[in-house]
C-alpha positions in Angstrom: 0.0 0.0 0.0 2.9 2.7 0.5 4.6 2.3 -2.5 0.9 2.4 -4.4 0.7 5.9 -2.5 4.0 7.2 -3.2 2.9 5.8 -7.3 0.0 7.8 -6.7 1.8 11.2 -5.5 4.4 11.4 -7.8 1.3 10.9 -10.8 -0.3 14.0 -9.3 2.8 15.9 -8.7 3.8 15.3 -12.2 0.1 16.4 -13.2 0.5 19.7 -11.1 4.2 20.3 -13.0 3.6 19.8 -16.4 0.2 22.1 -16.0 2.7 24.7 -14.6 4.6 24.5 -17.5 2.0 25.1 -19.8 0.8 27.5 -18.0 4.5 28.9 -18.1 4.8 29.0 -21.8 1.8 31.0 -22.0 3.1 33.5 -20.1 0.6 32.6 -16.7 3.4 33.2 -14.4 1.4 33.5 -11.3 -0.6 30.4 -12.3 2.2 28.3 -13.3 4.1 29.3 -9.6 1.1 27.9 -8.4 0.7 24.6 -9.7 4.6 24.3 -8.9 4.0 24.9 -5.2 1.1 22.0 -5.6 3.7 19.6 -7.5 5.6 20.5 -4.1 3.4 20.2 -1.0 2.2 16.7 -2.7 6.0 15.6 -2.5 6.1 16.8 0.7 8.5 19.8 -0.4 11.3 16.9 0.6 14.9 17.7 0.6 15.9 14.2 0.1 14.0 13.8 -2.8 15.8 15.0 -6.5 12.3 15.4 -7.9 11.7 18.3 -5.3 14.8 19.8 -5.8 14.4 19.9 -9.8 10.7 21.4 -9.1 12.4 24.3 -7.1 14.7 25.4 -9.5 11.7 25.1 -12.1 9.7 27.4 -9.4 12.3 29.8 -9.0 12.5 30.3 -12.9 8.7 31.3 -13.3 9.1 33.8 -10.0 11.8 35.4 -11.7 9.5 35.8 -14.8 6.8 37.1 -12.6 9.1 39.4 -11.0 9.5 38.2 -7.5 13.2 37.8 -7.9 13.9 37.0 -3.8 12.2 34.3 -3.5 13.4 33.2 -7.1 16.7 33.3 -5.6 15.9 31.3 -2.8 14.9 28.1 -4.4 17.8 28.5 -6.4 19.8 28.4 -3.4 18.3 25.9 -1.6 18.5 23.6 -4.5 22.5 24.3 -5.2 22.7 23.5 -1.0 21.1 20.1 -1.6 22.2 19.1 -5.0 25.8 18.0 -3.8 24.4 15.0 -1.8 21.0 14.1 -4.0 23.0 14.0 -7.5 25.9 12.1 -8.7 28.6 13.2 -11.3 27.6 14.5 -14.3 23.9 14.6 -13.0 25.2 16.8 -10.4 27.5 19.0 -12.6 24.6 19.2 -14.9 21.6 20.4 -12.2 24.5 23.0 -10.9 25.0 24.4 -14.4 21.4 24.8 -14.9 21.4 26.5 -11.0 24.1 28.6 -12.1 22.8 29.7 -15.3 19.2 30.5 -13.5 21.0 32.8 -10.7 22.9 34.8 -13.5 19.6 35.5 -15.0 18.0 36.7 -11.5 21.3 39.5 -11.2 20.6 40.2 -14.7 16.9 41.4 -13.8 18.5 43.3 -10.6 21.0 44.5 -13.1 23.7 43.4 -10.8 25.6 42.9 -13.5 29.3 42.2 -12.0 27.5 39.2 -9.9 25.5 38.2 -13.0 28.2 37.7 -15.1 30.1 35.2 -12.4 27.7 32.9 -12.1 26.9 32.5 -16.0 30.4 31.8 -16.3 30.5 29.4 -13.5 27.3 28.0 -15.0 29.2 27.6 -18.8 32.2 26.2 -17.4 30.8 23.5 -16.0 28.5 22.8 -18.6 31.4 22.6 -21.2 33.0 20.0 -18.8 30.2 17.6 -19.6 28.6 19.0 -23.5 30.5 19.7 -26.7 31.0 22.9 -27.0 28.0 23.7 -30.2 25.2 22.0 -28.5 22.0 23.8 -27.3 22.2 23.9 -23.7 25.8 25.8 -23.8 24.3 27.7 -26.6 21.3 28.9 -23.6 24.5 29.7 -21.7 26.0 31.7 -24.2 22.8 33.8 -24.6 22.6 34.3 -21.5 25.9 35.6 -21.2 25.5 37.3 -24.1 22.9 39.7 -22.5 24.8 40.3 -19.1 27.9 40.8 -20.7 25.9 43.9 -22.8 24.8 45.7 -19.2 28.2 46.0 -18.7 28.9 47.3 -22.2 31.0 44.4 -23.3 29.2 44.5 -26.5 32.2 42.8 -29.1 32.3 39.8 -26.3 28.2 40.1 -26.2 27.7 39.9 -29.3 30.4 37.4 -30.0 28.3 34.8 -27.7 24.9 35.8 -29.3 26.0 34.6 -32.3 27.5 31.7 -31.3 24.5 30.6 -29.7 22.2 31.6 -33.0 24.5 29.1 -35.0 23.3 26.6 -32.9 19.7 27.7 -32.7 19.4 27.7 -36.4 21.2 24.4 -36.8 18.6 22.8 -34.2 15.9 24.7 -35.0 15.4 25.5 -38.4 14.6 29.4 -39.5 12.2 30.1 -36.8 12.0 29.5 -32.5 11.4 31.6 -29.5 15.3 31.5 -28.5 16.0 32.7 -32.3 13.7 35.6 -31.7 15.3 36.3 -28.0 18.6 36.2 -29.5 17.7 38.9 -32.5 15.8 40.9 -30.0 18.9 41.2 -27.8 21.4 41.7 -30.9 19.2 44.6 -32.2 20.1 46.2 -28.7 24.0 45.6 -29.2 23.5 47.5 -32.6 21.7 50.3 -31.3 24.5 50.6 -28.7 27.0 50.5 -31.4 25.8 52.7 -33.9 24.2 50.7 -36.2 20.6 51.9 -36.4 19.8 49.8 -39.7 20.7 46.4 -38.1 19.1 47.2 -35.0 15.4 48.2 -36.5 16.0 45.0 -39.1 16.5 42.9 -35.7 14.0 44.2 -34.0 11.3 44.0 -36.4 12.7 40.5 -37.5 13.0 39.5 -33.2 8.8 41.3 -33.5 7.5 39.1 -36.1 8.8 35.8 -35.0 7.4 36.2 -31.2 4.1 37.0 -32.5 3.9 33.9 -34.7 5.2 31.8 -32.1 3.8 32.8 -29.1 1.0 35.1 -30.3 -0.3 38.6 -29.9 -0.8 38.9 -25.8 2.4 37.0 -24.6 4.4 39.4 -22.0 7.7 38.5 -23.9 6.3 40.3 -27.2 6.2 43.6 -25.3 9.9 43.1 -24.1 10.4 43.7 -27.8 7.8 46.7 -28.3 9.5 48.2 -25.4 13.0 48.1 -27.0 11.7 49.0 -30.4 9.8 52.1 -28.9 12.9 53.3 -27.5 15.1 52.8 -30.3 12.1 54.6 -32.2 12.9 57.4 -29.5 16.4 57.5 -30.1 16.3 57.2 -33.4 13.5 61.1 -32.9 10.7 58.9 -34.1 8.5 60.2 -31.2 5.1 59.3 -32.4 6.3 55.6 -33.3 7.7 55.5 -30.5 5.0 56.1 -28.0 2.6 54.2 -30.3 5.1 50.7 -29.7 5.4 52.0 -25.5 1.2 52.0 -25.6 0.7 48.3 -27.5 3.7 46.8 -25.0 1.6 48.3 -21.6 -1.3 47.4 -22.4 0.5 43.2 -22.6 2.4 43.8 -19.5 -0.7 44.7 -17.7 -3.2 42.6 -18.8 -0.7 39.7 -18.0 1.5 40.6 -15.5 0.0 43.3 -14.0 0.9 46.9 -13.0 3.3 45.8 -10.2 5.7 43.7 -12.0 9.4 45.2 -12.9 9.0 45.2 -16.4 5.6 46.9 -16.0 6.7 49.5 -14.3 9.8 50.6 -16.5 7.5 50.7 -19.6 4.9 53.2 -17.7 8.1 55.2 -17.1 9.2 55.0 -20.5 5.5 55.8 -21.8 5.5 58.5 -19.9 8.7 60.1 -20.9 7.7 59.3 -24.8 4.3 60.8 -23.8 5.7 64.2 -22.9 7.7 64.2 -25.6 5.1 63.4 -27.9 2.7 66.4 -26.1 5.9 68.7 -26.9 6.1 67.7 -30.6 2.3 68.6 -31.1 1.7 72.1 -29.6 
C-alpha cells in the first residue's frame, strides 16, 4: 500500500508540474508558480527527494518571470545546498550548471551585472565539462551571457556569444524559434549601442514578427520587444512611433503581468517620458 501511495503522488505531482509548465509558456506566471507549489506540497516539499529539488529550481524560474526575484533566488539556493548530496557526477554537474545559469539570470533582472556575469560563467564552465562545445544547452548559456555581458557594455564579447548561440539555434531549429527571436531581439540592442541603427530596427522587427507567430499577440515576452523598439524609435527622434510601440507593449504587461511587475513598471516610465515628448512635438 505505501509504495501504491507514493505511485500515486508522484502521478499528481507530475500532473500539477507539467500544467505549470504550460501555464509557463503561456506567459501565466502566477498560475504556473502555483501549480509548482502543488507539484511540491504533494511531495512533501522533501529535501531528500531529486524530484523536489528539480521542481524548485523550475519554481524559481517562473518567479523570476513574474518578478518576485527574492524568492526566485531562494529556491535556487536551496537547490545548489542540496544538490551536492542528492545527485551524482555528471547529473550533479549538470543540475548546478542549470542553477548557475538560473542565478545569473535573477542579477541580470536586478541589473547586478558584476554578480550576473560570475555565475553565467560558472554555470558555462561546468556545462562545457560535460557537452561539446556547439550544442544547445551551452548555446542557452552563451545567450545568457551574451545579455549580461551587454549591461556592462562588453558589446564585441556580447555579441560574440549571441552569435554563437544563434548558429546553434538555427542548426537545431530550423529558420524560426522563441530562443532565435530572444537572441535577435537582444542583438538589435548591441546594434543600437553601437551605432548601427539599420541592423538594429531590421533585428528588431525580424526579433517582433517571430514572437508574434510563435507565441501570439498577448504574450508578455512580445512587449519586451515593443518596449526596446519604442525606445530605439525614441532614439532614433521617431517620437510618435515610439509612443505608439510604448502603448501596445503596456497594455500586454498589464493585462498579464500586472501593473506591479518590474518590467511593467519601466514601460509606464518609458510611456511617460515618450508621452511628454510626444505632447511637446504637437503644440
Amino acid at each position: 500500500m505505501p509504495q501504491v501511495r507514493c505511485d500515486h503522488n508522484r502521478h499528481r505531482a507530475a500532473q500539477f508540474a507539467d500544467a505549470a509548465r504550460h501555464c509557463s509558456a503561456n506567459g501565466d506566471y502566477g498560475i504556473a508558480a502555483s501549480s509548482f507549489r502543488k507539484a511540491l506540497r504533494v511531495l512533501g516539499n522533501d529535501a531528500s527527494d531529486p524530484d523536489c529539488l528539480a521542481l524548485w529550481n523550475e519554481l524559481g524560474m517562473v518567479l523570476k518571470y513574474g518578478g518576485k526575484y527574492d524568492e526566485a533566488e531562494q529556491y535556487y539556493r536551496l537547490a545548489l545546498r542540496h544538490s551536492s548530496t542528492r545527485f551524482r557526477g555528471a547529473e550533479q554537474q549538470s543540475f548546478r550548471a542549470d542553477l548557475y545559469h538560473n542565478l545569473g539570470g535573477v542579477e541580470h533582472s536586478r541589473e547586478r551585472f558584476t554578480r550576473a556575469e560570475r555565475y553565467a560563467r560558472k554555470g558555462l564552465e561546468l556545462r562545457l565539462n560535460l557537452n561539446a562545445s556547439d550544442t544547445l544547452a551551452v548555446a542557452s548559456d552563451r545567450a545568457a551571457l551574451g545579455a549580461i555581458l551587454h549591461g556592462l557594455c562588453k558589446y564585441a564579447e556580447s555579441e560574440r556569444n549571441y552569435m554563437r548561440a544563434l548558429r546553434i539555434y538555427h542548426r537545431e531549429y530550423g529558420a524560426r524559434h522563441q530562443e532565435i527571436a530572444v537572441v535577435l531581439n537582444n542583438l538589435a540592442a548591441v546594434c543600437h549601442a553601437t551605432g548601427r541603427p539599420r541592423r538594429a530596427e531590421y533585428y528588431y522587427l525580424a526579433a517582433l514578427r517571430m514572437k508574434e507567430k510563435i507565441l501570439g499577440r498577448s504574450h508578455p515576452d512580445l512587449a519586451v520587444t515593443m518596449n526596446n523598439l519604442a525606445l530605439f524609435f525614441d532614439s532614433r527622434g521617431r517620437i510618435r512611433a515610439a509612443h505608439a510601440w510604448m502603448e501596445k507593449a503596456l497594455r500586454i504587461l498589464e493585462s498579464t503581468l500586472g501593473g506591479s511587475h518590474p518590467s511593467t513598471i519601466c514601460v509606464q516610465q518609458n510611456r511617460r517620458r515618450t508621452s511628454n515628448q510626444c505632447n511637446g512635438a504637437c503644440k
